[in-house]
C-alpha positions as CSV (number, residue, x, y, z in Angstrom):
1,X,-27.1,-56.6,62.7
2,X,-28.8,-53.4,61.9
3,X,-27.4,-50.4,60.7
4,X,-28.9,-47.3,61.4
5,X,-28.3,-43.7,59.2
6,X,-28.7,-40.8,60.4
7,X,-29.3,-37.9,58.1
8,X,-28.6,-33.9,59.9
9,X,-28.8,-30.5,58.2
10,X,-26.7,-28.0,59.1
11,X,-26.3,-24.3,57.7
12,X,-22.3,-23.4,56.7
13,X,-21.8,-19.8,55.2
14,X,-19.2,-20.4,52.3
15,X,-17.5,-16.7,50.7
16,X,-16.8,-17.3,46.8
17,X,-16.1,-14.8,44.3
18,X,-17.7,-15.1,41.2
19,X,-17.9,-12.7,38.0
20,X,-21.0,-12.5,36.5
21,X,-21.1,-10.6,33.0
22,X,-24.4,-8.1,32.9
23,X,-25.9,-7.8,29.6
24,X,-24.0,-4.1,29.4
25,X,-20.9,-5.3,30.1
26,X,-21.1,-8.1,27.8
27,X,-21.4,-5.2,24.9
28,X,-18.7,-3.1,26.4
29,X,-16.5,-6.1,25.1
30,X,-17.6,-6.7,22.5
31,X,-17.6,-3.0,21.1
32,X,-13.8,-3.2,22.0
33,X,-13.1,-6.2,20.3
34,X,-15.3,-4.5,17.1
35,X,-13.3,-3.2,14.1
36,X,-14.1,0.5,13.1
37,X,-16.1,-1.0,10.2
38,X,-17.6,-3.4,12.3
39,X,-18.4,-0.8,14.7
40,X,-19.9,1.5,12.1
41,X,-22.1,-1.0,11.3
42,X,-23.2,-1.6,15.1
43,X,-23.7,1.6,16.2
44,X,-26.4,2.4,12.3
45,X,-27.7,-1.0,13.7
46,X,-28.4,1.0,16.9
47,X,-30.0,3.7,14.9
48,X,-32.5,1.5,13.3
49,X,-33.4,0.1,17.0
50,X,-33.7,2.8,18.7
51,X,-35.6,6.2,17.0
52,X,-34.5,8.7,19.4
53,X,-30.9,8.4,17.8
54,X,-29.6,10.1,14.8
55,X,-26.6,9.3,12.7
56,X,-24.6,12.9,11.7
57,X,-23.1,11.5,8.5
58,X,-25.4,9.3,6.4
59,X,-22.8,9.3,3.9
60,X,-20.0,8.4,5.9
61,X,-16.5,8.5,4.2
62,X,-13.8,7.7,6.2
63,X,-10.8,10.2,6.6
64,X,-7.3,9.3,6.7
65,X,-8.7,5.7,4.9
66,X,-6.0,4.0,3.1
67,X,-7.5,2.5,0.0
68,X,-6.3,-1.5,-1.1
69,X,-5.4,-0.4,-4.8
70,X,-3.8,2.5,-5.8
71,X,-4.8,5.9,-5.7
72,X,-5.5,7.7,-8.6
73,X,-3.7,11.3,-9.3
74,X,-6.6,12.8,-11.2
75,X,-10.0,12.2,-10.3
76,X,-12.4,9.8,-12.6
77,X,-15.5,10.9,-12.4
78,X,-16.8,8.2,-14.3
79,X,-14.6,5.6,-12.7
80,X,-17.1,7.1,-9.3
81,X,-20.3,5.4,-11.0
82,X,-20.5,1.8,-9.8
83,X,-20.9,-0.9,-12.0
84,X,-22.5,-3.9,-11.5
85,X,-20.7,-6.5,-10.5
86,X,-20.3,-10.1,-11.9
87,X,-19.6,-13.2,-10.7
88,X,-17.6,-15.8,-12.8
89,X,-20.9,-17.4,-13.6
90,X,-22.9,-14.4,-15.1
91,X,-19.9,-13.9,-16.9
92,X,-19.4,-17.0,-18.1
93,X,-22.8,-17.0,-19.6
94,X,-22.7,-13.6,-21.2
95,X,-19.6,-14.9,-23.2
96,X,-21.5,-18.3,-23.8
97,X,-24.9,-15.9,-25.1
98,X,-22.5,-13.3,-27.3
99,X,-20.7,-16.1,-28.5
100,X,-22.8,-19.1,-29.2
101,X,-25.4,-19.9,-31.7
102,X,-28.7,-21.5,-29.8
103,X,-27.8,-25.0,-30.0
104,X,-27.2,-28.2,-28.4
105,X,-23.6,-28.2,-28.2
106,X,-24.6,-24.6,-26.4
107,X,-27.4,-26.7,-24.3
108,X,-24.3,-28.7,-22.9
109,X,-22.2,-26.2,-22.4
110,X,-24.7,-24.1,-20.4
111,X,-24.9,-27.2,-18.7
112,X,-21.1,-28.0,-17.8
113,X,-21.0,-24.0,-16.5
114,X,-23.5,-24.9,-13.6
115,X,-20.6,-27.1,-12.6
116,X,-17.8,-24.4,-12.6
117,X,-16.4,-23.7,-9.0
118,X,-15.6,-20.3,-8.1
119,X,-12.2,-20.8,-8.3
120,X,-12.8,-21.9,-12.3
121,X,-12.8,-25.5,-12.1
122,X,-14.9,-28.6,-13.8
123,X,-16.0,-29.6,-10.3
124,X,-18.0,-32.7,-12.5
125,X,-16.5,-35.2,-15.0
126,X,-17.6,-36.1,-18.2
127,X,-18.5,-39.6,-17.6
128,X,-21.2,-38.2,-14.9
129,X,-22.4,-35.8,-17.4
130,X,-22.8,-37.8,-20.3
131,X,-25.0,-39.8,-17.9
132,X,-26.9,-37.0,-16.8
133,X,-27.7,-35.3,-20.0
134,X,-27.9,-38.3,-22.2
135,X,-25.0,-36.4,-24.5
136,X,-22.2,-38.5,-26.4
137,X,-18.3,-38.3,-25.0
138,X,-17.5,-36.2,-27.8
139,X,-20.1,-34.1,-27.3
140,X,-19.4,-33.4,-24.2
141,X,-15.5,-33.1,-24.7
142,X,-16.7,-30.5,-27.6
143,X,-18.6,-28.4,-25.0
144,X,-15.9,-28.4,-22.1
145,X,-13.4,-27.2,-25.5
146,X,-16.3,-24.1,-25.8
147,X,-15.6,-23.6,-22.4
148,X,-11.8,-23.3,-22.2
149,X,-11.9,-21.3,-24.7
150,X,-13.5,-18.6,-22.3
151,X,-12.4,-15.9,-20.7
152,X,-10.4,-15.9,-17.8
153,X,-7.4,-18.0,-19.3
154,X,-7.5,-21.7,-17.5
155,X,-11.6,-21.6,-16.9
156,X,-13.0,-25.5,-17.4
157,X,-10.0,-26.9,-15.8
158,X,-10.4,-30.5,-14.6
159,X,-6.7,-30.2,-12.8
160,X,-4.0,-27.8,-11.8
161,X,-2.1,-29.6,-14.9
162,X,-4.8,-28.7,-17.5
163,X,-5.1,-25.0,-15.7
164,X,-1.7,-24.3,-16.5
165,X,-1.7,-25.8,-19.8
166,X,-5.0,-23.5,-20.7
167,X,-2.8,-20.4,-19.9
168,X,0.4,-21.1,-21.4
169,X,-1.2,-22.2,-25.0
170,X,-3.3,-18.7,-25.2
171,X,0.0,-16.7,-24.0
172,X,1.9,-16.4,-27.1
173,X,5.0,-14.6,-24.8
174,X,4.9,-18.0,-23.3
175,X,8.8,-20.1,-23.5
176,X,8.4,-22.5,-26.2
177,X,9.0,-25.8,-24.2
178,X,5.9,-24.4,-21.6
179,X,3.1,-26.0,-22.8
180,X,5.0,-29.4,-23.9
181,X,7.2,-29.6,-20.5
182,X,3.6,-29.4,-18.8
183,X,1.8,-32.2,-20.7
184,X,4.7,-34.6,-20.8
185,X,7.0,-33.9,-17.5
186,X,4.5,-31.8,-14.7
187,X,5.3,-34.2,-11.9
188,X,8.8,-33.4,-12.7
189,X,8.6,-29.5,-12.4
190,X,6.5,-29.8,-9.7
191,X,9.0,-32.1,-7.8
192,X,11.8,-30.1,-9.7
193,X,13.6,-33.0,-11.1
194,X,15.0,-30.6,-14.3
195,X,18.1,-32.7,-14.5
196,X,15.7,-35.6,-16.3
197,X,13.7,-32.8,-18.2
198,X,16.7,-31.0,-19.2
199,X,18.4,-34.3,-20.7
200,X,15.0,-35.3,-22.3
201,X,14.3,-32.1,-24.5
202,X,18.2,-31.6,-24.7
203,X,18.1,-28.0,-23.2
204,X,20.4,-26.6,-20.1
205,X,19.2,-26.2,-16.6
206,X,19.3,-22.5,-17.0
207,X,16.3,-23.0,-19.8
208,X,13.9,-25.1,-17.7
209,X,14.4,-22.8,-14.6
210,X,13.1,-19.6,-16.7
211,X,10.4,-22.2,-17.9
212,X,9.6,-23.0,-14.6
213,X,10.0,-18.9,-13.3
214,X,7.3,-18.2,-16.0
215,X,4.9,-21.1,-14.7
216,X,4.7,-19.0,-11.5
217,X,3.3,-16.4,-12.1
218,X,-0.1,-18.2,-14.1
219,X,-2.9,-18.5,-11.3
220,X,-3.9,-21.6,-10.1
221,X,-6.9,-20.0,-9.4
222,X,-8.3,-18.6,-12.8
223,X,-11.9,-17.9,-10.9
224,X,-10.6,-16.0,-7.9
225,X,-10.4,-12.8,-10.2
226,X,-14.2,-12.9,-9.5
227,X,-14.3,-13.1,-5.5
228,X,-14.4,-9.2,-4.4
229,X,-14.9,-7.0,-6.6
230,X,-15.5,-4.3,-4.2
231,X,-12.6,-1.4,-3.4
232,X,-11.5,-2.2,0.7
233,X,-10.5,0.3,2.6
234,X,-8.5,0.3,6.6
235,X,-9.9,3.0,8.9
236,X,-7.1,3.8,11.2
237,X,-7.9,3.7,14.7
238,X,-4.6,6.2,15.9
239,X,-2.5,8.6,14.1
240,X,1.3,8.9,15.1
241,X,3.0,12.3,14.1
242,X,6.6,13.5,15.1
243,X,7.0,16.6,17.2
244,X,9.6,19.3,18.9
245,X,8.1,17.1,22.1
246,X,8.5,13.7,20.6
247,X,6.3,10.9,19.1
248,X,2.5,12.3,19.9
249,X,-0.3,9.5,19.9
250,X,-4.1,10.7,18.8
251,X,-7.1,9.2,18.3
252,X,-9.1,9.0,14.6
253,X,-12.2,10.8,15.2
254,X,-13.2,10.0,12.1
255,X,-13.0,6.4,11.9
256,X,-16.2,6.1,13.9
257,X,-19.9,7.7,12.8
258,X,-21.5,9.9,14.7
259,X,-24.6,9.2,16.5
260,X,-27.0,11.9,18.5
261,X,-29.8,12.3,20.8
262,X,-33.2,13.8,19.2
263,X,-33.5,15.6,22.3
264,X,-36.4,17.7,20.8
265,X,-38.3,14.4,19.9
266,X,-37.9,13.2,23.1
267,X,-39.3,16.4,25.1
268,X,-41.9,16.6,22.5
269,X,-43.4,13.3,23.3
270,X,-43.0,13.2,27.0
271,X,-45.4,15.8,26.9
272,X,-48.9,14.4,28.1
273,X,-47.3,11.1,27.9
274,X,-48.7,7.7,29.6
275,X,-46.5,6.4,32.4
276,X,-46.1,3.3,29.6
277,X,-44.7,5.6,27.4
278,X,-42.3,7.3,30.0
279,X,-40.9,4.2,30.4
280,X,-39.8,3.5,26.8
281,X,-38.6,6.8,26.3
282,X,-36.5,6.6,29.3
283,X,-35.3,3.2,28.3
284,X,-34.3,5.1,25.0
285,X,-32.6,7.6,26.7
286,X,-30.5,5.2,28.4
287,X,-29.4,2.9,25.5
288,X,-28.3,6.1,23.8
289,X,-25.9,6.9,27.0
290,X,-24.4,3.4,27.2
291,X,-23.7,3.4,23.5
292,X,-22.1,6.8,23.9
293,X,-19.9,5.7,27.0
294,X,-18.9,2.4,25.6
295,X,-17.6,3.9,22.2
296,X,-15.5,6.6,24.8
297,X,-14.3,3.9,26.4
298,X,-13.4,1.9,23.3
299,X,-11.6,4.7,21.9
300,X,-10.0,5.6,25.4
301,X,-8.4,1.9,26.0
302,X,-7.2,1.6,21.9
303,X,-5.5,5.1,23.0
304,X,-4.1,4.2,25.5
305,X,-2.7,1.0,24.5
306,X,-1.4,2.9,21.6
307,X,0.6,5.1,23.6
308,X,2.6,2.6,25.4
309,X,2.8,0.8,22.5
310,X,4.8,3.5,20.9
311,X,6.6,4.9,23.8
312,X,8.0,0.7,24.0
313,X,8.7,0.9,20.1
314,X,10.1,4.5,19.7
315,X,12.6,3.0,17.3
316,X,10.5,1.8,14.6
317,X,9.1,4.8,14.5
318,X,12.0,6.9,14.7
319,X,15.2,4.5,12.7
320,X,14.6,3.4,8.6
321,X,15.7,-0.2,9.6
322,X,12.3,-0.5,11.7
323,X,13.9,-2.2,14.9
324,X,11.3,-4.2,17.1
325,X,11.7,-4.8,20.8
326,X,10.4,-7.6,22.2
327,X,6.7,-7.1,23.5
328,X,4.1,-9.1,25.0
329,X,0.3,-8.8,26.2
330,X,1.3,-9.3,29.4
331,X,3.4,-6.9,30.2
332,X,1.3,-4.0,28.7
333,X,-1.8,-5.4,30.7
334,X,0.6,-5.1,33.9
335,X,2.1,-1.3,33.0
336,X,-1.9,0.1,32.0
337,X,-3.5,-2.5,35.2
338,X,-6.0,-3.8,32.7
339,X,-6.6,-7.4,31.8
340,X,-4.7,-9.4,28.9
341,X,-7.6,-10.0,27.0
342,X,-8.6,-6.7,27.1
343,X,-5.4,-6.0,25.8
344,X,-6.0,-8.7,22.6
345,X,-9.0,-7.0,22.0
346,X,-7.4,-3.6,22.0
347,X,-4.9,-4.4,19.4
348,X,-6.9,-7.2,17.3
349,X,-8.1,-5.1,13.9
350,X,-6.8,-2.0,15.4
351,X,-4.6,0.1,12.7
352,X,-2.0,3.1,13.4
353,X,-1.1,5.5,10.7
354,X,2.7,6.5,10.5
355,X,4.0,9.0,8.1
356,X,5.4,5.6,6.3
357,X,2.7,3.2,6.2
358,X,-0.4,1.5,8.1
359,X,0.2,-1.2,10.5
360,X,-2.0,-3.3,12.9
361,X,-1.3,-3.0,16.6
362,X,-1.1,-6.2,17.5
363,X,2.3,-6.3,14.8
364,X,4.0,-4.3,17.5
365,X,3.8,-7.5,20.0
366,X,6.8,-10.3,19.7
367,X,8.2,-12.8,21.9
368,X,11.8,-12.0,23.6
369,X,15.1,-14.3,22.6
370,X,18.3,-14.1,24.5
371,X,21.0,-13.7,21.9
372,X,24.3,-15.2,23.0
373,X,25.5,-12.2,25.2
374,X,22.7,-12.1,27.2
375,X,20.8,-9.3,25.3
376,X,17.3,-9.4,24.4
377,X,16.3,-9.6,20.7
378,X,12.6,-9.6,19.2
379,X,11.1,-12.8,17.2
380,X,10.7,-10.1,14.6
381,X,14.2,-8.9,14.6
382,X,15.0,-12.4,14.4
383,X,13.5,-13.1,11.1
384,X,14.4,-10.3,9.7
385,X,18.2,-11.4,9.7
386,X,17.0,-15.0,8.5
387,X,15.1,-13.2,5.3
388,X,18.7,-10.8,5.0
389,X,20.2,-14.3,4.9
390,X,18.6,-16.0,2.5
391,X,18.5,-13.1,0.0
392,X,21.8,-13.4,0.2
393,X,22.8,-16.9,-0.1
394,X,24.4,-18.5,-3.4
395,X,20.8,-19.6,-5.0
396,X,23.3,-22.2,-7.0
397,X,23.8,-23.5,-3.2
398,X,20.9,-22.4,-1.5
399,X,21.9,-22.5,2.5
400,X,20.2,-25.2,4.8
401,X,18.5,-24.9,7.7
402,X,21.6,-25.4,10.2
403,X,23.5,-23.2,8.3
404,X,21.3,-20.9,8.7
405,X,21.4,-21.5,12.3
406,X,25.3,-21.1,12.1
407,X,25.1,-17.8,10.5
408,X,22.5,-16.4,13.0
409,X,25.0,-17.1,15.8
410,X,27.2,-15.2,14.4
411,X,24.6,-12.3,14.9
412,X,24.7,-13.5,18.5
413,X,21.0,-15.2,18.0
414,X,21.1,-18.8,19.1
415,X,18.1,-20.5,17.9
416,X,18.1,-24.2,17.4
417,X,17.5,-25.7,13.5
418,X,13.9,-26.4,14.7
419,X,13.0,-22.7,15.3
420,X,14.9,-21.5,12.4
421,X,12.8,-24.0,9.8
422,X,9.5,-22.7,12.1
423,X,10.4,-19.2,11.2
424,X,11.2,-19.6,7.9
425,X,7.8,-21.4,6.6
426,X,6.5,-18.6,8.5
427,X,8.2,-15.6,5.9
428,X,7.0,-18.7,3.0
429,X,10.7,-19.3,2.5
430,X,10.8,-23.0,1.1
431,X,13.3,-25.2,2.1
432,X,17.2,-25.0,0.4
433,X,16.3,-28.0,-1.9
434,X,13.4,-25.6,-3.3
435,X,15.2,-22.0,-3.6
436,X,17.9,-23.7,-5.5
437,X,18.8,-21.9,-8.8
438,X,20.7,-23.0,-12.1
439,X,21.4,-19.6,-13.3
């Protein structure tokens, strides 16, 4: 039996929509997703591409920034020359130069430095560097003992343990059980088992819980002093300001730099020009007007999400207690008829000056609950009552989770125990076994 195939072409004409992303619009999104710092830095890139443009303000200082530390009320002028900055390292081995004759002992502690994290920890132990260096235990223990002796308190840690120890025996305000009650009981603080501490140094429970209130504040992190240096400062993107006609939205000119068009360079050159030359020039000319209309239309979507924003959230702006409605991306994407990720990218880094802080945009945005009478309350309103609370809850009998739940419902929020311990690890409220208190 024989079986025969046949094989036919035919033509069928399917429709299909597809989106494809131009190398333009591909930068249009990503310009809105941009911070204004990282936008700042896009457009001098720009500059450096393209010759005919020309940044107005090479020394660009942001208006309306709000600095990380505090501002000063009188102006330093010294405080304005920069000084060069160190990392834990370099300054580890200026103390180790200033302070240490050229020896051997100083040969292995220049040696157990290399091995310092940044966060100020022996990231080698001694066994591996007697091995590499040839040096005696002792030796070795000597130069680690140089070390700790350093500045910041706790540097040449091997363990969080040691750290703490480091700190509390160069702190002479430290409580005078500290230091012992870390060396002889730390997994017992840690696990806060001060009923066996308390019993073994014959103190009350009100004693080890100021011991243990002074462990935390020491830094587990003795290095971390050394990771930025450098001031920060938020560029708003909007300004809020109340009026006779209400809440008025505006955009932050200033929080973006200024580029130009050398038009005079341009018409200079095209002069007697090659058709090669035309070419570039008008390429040039084009980059500059796409920049320039995809930084209006970055500021004209941030703007306009803005607005509803604060129209939605009128009473945060306008009532102390700082009330949030329930917001999503969604819904703004529907009421402006733009899409949700453009909406994300709107709000992600964004920042809106009040008359009473800074805040990011996308802050503004939580999900909806339905208390017990039907009425919608924010996620943020939400854990605002669990913070009120827990501040105040007996700390002798710290609440638990379902009785946190219990008193929510009396607020008419009916969450289940689940949400409530979700919500709380979210504020970094530990659990009522932790925020117990014996004062």
């Amino acid at each position: 039996m024989k079986f025969q195939q046949q094989y036919t072409q035919k033509q069928k004409q399917v429709q299909s929509q597809k989106l494809v992303l131009t190398q333009q619009l591909q930068q249009s999104i990503q310009v809105l997703q941009f911070s204004s710092d990282e936008l700042n830095q896009f457009v001098e890139d720009q500059t450096l591409e393209n010759p005919l443009l020309e940044l107005i303000d090479t020394d660009f200082v942001p208006q309306n920034s709000i600095s990380s530390s505090a501002k000063q009320e009188e102006t330093d002028y010294l405080a304005q020359i920069p000084s060069r900055s160190h990392s834990l390292f370099e300054y580890l081995l200026e103390q180790i130069h200033l302070n240490y004759r050229d020896t051997y002992l100083r040969s292995l502690v220049l040696f157990l430095v290399e091995y310092i994290d940044v966060n100020g920890f022996l990231s080698i132990s001694l066994d591996e560097a007697v091995e590499i260096t040839g040096g005696t235990p002792i030796q070795l223990l000597d130069a680690l003992t140089l070390i700790q002796q350093l500045d910041p308190a706790g540097v040449g840690a091997r363990d969080l343990q040691e750290c703490l120890m480091l700190q509390t025996e160069r702190d002479e305000h430290a409580p005078a059980l500290a230091y012992i009650m870390l060396e002889e009981f730390f997994e017992e603080l840690v696990q806060r088992k001060w009923e066996v501490i308390a019993k073994n140094y014959q103190v009350s429970l009100p004693e080890v819980q100021k011991i243990f209130d002074y462990l935390q504040h020491l830094t587990a992190t003795p290095g971390a002093v050394f990771d930025d240096p450098k001031d920060l400062y938020i560029v708003p993107d909007l300004t809020v300001t109340t009026s006779e006609q209400g809440l008025v939205v505006s955009s932050n000119k200033n929080s973006v730099r200024k580029v130009t068009f050398q038009q005079n360079y341009f018409d200079q050159m095209k002069k007697n020009a090659d058709a090669q030359v035309l070419a570039y020039l008008n390429e040039k000319q084009q980059e500059f007007i796409h920049l320039k209309k995809m930084i209006e239309q970055r500021g004209d979507t941030i703007l306009r999400v803005g607005e509803y924003i604060v129209a939605h959230q009128q009473a945060f702006f306008l009532n102390p207690a700082r009330p949030l409605k329930p917001l999503i991306l969604k819904e703004v994407a529907e009421k402006l008829d733009i899409h949700e990720s453009t909406v994300s990218r709107a709000v992600n880094g964004k920042y809106l000056a009040t008359e009473f802080g800074v805040f990011e945009l996308k802050s503004f945005f939580s999900h909806k609950l339905i208390s017990a009478d039907g009425e919608e309350s924010s996620t943020a309103s939400v854990k605002v009552a669990l913070k009120e609370i827990v501040d105040l809850e007996d700390k002798q009998k710290p609440l638990s989770d379902q009785k946190i739940v219990d008193a929510l419902k009396v607020k008419g929020m009916n969450l289940s125990r689940r949400t409530v311990a979700k919500y709380r690890e979210q504020l970094g409220i530990p659990g009522s076994s932790k925020r117990k208190r014996y004062e």
